[in-house]
C-alpha positions as CSV (number, residue, x, y, z in Angstrom):
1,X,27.5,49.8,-5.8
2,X,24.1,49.9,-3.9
3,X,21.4,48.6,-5.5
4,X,18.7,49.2,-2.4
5,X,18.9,52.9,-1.5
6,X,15.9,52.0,1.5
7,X,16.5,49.0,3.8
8,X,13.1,47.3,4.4
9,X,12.5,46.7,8.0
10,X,10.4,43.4,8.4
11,X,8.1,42.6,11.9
12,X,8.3,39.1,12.0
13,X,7.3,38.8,15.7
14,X,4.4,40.8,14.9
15,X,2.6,37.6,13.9
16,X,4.2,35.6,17.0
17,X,0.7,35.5,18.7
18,X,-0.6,34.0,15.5
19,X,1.9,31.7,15.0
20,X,1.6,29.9,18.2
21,X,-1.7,29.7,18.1
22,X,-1.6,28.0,14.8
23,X,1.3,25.7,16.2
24,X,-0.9,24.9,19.0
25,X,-3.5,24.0,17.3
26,X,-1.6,22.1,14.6
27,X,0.2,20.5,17.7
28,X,-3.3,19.2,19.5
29,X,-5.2,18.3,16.3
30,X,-2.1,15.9,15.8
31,X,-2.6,14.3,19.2
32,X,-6.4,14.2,18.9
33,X,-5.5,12.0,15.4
34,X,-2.6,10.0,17.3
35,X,-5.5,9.1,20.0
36,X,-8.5,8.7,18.0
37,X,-7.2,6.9,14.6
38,X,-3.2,6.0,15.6
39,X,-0.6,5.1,13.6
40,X,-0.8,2.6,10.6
41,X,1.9,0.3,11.3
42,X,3.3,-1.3,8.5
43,X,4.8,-4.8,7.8
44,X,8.4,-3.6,9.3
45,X,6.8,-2.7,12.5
46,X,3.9,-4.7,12.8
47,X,5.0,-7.8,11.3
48,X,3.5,-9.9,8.2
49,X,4.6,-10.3,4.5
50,X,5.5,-8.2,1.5
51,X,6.0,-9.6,-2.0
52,X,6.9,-7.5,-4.6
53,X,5.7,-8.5,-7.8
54,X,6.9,-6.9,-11.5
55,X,4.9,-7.6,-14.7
56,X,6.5,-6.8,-18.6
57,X,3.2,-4.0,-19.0
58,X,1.2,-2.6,-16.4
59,X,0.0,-4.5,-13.4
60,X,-3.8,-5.1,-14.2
61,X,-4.2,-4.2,-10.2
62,X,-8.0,-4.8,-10.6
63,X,-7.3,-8.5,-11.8
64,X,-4.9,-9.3,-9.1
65,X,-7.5,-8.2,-6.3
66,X,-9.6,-10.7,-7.6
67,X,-7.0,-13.3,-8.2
68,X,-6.1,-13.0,-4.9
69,X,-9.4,-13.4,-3.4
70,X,-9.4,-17.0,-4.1
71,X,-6.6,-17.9,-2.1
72,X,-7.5,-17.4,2.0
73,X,-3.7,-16.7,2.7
74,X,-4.6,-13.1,0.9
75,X,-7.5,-12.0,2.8
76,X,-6.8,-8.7,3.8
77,X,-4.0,-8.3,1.6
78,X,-3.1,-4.6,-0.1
79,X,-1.8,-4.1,-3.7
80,X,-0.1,-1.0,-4.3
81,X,2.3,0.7,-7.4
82,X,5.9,0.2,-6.4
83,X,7.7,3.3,-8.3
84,X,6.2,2.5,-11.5
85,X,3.1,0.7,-13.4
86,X,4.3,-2.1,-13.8
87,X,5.5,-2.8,-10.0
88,X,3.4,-3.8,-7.3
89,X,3.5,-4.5,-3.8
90,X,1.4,-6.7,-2.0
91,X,1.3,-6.6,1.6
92,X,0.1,-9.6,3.9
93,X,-0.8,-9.7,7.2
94,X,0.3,-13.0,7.9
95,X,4.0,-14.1,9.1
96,X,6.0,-17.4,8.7
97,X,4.0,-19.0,11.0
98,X,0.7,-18.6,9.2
99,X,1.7,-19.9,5.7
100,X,2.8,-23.8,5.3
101,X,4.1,-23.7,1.9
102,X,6.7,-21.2,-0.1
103,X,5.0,-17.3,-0.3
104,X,6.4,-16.8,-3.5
105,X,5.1,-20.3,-5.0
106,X,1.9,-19.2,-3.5
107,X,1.6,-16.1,-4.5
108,X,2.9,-17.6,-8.3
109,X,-0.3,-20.2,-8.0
110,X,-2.7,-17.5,-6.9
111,X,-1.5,-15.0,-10.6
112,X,-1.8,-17.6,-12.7
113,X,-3.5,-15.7,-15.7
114,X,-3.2,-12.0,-14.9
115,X,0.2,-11.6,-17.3
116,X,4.0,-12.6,-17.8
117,X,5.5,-11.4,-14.2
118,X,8.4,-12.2,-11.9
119,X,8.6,-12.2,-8.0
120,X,11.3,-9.6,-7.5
121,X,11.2,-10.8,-3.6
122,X,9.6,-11.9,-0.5
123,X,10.4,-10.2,2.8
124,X,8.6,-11.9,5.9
125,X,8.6,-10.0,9.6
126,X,7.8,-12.4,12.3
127,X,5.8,-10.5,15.1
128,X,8.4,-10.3,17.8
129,X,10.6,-8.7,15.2
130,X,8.2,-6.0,14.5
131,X,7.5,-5.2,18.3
132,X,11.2,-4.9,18.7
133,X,12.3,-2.4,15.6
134,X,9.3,-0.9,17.0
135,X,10.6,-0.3,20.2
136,X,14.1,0.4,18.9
137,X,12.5,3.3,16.5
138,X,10.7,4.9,19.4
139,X,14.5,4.5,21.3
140,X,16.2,6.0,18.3
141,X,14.1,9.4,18.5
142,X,14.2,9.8,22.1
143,X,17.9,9.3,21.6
144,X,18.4,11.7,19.0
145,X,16.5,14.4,21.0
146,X,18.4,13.7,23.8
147,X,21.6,14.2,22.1
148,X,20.3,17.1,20.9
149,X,19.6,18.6,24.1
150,X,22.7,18.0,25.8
151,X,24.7,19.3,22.2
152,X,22.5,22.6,22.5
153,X,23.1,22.6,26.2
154,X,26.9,22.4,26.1
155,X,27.0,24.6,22.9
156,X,24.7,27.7,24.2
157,X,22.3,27.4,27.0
158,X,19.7,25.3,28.7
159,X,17.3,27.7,27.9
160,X,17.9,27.4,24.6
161,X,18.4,23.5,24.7
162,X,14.7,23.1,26.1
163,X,13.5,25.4,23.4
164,X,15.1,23.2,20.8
165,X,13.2,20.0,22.2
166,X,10.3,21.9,22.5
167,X,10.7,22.5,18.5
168,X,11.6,19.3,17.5
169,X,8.6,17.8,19.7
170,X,6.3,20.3,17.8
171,X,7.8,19.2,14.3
172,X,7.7,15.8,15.2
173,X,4.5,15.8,16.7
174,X,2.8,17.4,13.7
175,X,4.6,15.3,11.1
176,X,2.8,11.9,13.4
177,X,-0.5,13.7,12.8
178,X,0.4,13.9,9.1
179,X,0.5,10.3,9.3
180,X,-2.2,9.3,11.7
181,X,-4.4,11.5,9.1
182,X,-3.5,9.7,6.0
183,X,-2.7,6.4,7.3
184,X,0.3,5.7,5.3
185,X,2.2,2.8,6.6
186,X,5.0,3.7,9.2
187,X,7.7,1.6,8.0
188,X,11.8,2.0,9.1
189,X,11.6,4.4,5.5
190,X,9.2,6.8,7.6
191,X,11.2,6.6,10.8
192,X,14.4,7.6,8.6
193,X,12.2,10.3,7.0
194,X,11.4,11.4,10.8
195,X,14.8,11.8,11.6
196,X,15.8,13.8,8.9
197,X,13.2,16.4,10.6
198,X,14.9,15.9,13.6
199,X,18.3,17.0,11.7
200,X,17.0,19.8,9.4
201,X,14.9,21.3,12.3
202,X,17.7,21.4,14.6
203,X,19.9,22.6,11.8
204,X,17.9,25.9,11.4
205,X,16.9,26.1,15.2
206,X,20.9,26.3,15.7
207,X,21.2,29.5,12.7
208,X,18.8,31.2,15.0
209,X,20.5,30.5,18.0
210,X,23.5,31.7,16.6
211,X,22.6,34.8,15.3
C-alpha cells in the first residue's frame, strides 16, 4: 500500500554555506570564551572541599551564607541545591592542609541554629590530586579522539577519519564554550558528559559515513 504517491526531494546542502558559517562562528566565539573567561574548575580538578549537607525541610540557604560567614575556613565558600530542597552542597576552597580540625565538626559548629540536619559526607581533593585528574581528563579526550581516528581510518578512509576529528573537535569545542559561558564547575561528571559527545557524535558521523 502507498501511502505517499509524491516522494519529497529535500536540499540539505543547500544550506551548507550557512551551516559552516554558523559552525565557524559558534567554533571561534567558544575559543574567544575559553581565552577571555576559561574554564571554572571545580573541587575535583582544582582541588578543595565539598560537604554535602541534608536538612528534614528546606535548606534555609540564606541562613547558612550567613552562618558561614562567621567561621574564616568558609570565606569564599558556595552553597548550592543538591537534587532537591532540602540538599545542599557547600564547596570550599581550602584542602586538608588548610583546616586543622575535623571539616564536618566544623562545618557542624558553624550550623548551629539554622535546623535539624546531617552531614551526608565530606570529600577533600588535595591540590596535586586535582592537577593530576586534570591532566588525566585532558589525556582521556585526546585518547578517545585518537582512537577514533585510527577506528575511522582502518574502517573507511583517512579522509573520512580527519573529517570525523574535525567534528568531534567542533562538538567538543562548542560544548567548552558552553561552559566557559556559564561557568558551571568542570568536575569528572562534566568530563564523562564530554565524552558521551565524543560517543554520540561519532556514532552519527559513522551512519553518514556509511551511507
Amino acid at each position: 500500500m502507498e501511502f505517499f504517491k509524491q516522494t519529497k526531494t529535500i536540499n540539505f546542502m543547500g544550506g551548507s554555506k550557512l551551516a559552516i558559517a554558523i559552525s565557524i562562528m559558534f567554533v571561534l566565539s567558544s575559543y574567544a570564551l575559553l581565552f577571555t573567561k576559561g574554564l571554572n574548575f571545580g573541587v575535583d580538578f582544582a582541588g578543595g572541599t565539598i560537604v554535602q549537607v541534608k536538612y528534614e525541610k528546606a535548606a534555609p540557604i540564606d541562613g547558612m551564607r550567613e552562618q558561614l560567614k562567621t567561621n574564616p575556613m568558609f570565606d569564599g565558600a558556595s552553597i548550592t541545591e543538591f537534587g532537591s530542597p532540602d540538599e545542599v552542597i557547600i564547596r570550599l576552597k581550602t584542602s586538608s592542609k588548610d583546616v586543622s580540625k575535623d571539616v564536618g565538626d566544623v562545618t557542624r559548629e558553624a550550623l548551629k541554629g539554622t535546623g535539624d540536619y546531617t552531614i551526608r559526607r565530606v570529600d577533600i581533593v588535595g591540590p596535586k590530586v586535582g592537577d593530576e585528574l586534570r591532566e588525566k581528563g585532558v589525556m582521556s579526550l585526546f585518547l578517545a579522539m585518537l582512537g577514533i581516528l585510527i577506528y575511522v581510518a582502518f574502517r573507511f578512509e583517512w579522509r573520512f577519519a580527519v573529517a570525523s576529528v574535525i567534528a568531534l573537535v567542533h562538538d567538543v569545542s562548542i560544548a567548552l564554550g558552553a561552559l566557559a559561558l556559564t561557568q558551571i564547575d568542570v568536575n569528572l561528571d562534566v568530563l564523562a558528559a564530554l565524552l558521551t559527545i565524543l560517543g554520540y557524535s561519532l556514532n552519527d558521523t559513522i551512519i553518514v559515513f556509511d551511507r
